[in-house]
C-alpha positions, 0 to 999 in steps of 0.5 A: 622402693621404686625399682628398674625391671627387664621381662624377657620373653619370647622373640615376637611377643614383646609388644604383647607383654608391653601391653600386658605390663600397662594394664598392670600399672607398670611404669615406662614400659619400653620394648626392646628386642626379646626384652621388656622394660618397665619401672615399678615399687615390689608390689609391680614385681609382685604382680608381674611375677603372678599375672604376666601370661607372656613373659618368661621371668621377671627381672630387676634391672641393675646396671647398665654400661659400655665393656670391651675389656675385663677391667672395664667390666669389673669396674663397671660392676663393682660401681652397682649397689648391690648391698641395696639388696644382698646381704652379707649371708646370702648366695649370688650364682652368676650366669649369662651369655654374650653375643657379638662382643669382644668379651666372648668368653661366657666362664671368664666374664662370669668370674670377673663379675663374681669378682666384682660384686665381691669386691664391693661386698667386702668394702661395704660389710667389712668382711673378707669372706662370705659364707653365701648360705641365705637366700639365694640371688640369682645374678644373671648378665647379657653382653650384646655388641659390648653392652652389659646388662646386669640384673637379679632374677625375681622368678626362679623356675621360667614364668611359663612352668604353671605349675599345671603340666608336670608330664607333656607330650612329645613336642609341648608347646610353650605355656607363654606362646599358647597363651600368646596365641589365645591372645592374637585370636582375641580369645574372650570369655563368651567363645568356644574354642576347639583344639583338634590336634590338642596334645597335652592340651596346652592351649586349651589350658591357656585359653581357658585361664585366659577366657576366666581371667585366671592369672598364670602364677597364682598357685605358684612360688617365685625366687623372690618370696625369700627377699626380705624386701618384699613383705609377706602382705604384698603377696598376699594383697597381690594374691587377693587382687589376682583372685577377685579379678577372675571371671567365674561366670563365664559362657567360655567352652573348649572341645580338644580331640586328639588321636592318642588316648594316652596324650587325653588322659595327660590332657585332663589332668593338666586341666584338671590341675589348672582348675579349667576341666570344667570348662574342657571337654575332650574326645579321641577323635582324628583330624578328619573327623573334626566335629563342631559342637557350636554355632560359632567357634575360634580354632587354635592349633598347633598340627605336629610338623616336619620338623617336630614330630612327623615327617614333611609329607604326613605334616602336609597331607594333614594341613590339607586335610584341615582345609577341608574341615575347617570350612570358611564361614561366618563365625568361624576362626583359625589360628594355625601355627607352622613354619612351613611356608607352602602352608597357605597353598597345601591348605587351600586359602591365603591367611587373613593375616600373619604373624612371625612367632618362634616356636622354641629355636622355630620360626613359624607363622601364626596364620589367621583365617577370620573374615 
């Protein structure tokens, strides 16, 4: 069945994800704002759901139409054929969230919408009651400058819960925006990556199953392995196809130091959970001992920061000390995340290239060193 999806993800990362989508075979991929749109039958959704490493859900897009009043939104939600995929057992939560739209009350426009897909229930399944103790459809809505958009989500927990880091440190990074990074620094399965400040280890991880092609969600469950639409052979071909696409003789090394010995011992086990600690060394060591174990190498990291964890001054002085460890030589690259726009001066060279990313509600710059 060819179905109509939404991927949301990370504001910045939406050309990423498009891209990511195309290779998957996806259909009519179009970027929006904070969103990805594509077409594609279950095994799509199946294969986005396991292999997508930047988007945060996958999403089946149901409908789409203009609403400034509560009868404009009940209409609009009951004409959405919801019997294509609800049952007369099954659960259907609503949530969302509305932004510069004259429907700004977020419970009142949940329970107009509960109201609606009811009412079309009840025409369709002749009931006058529903029980809702089957699977469990998540409704979700998005009310922008009085555009509604409805959508069922496919993924349950958010795409960037691996599965691999159970315990993080003080300020983790995003899964997806780790990964994302690895991506920006053209990460590949011949490099070294090193990550001196590396916490929990996140972009180790992520650029490790990114170098061996491992997908994301592979060990994972999805709220739609309970749809009865979807046939247990699709996960399992889609699983198959997953696990014969990963590289297994790849050179890629990593090398992640950090000052605390507690955040290392986390470290390992998230690799070792993600199956990349062969591929990982790890070393207590600080910033100003920074050691390369390599001719050539790509650094990636994410410094703690004012805003994070340490105060402005101490977050400084180590983007100082960094472009003294970090020399500028051929065969070299840094890929260095901050919000602080002083950073290019407090480090000592202007970056190669920018990127604007957001670090959860932080807008940062990825700054680039690779010429």
């Amino acid at each position: 069945m060819q179905m109509k999806f939404s991927a949301p993800c990370l504001l910045g990362l939406e050309g990423l994800v498009a891209d990511e989508l195309r290779q998957m075979d996806a259909q009519n991929v179009l970027a929006q704002n904070g969103r990805v749109d594509f077409e594609g039958d279950e095994s799509i959704l199946v294969r986005a759901n396991i292999c997508s490493r930047y988007a945060e859900r996958i999403l089946i897009r149901m409908g789409e139409f203009q609403a400034q009043t509560f009868e404009e939104l009940f209409q609009g939600v009951k004409k959405i054929p919801w019997e294509t995929f609800l049952g007369e057992k099954d659960a259907f939560p609503v949530k969302g969230y509305s932004l510069d739209s004259k429907l700004f009350s977020v419970s009142d426009c949940q329970a107009i919408i509960k109201k609606a897909v009811v009412e079309r229930l009840k025409t369709k399944y002749n009931l006058n009651w529903f029980e809702e103790t089957g699977t469990v459809y998540q409704i979700q809505f998005s009310i922008m400058k009085n555009k509604v958009t409805v959508f069922i989500d496919t993924t349950g927990t958010g795409l960037h819960k691996r599965g691999y880091r159970p315990v993080a440190n003080a300020a983790p990074l995003k899964e997806t925006l780790a990964a994302a990074m690895a991506e920006l620094a053209r990460l590949r399965h011949y490099h070294t990556l090193y990550d001196p400040m590396c916490g929990s280890g996140t972009i180790l991880i992520e650029g490790a199953m990114k170098a061996l092609n491992i997908a994301p969600g592979i060990h994972r469950s999805f709220a739609c392995e309970k749809f009865p639409m979807i046939n247990s052979s699709v996960w399992q071909q889609e699983r198959m196809r997953a696990g014969d696409l990963v590289i297994r003789d790849a050179d890629f090394k990593a090398f992640g130091s950090d000052i605390d010995f507690n955040t290392l011992q986390i470290s390992q086990e998230n690799a070792r959970r993600a199956g990349v600690a062969m591929k990982i060394d790890f070393s207590k060591r600080d910033i100003k001992d920074f050691k390369r174990q390599s001719e050539k190498g790509t650094v990636i990291c994410n410094p703690p920061y004012g805003e994070r964890m340490l105060d402005i001054k101490t977050a400084q002085d180590i983007y100082r000390t960094m472009g003294k460890v970090f020399p500028q030589e051929r065969g070299w690259a840094y890929y260095i995340l901050s919000p602080d726009e002083e950073f290019e001066s407090l480090f000592g060279r202007r970056a190669d290239k920018r990127r604007k990313l957001y670090n959860g509600m932080i807008k940062c710059q990825l700054y680039m060193y690779f010429k």
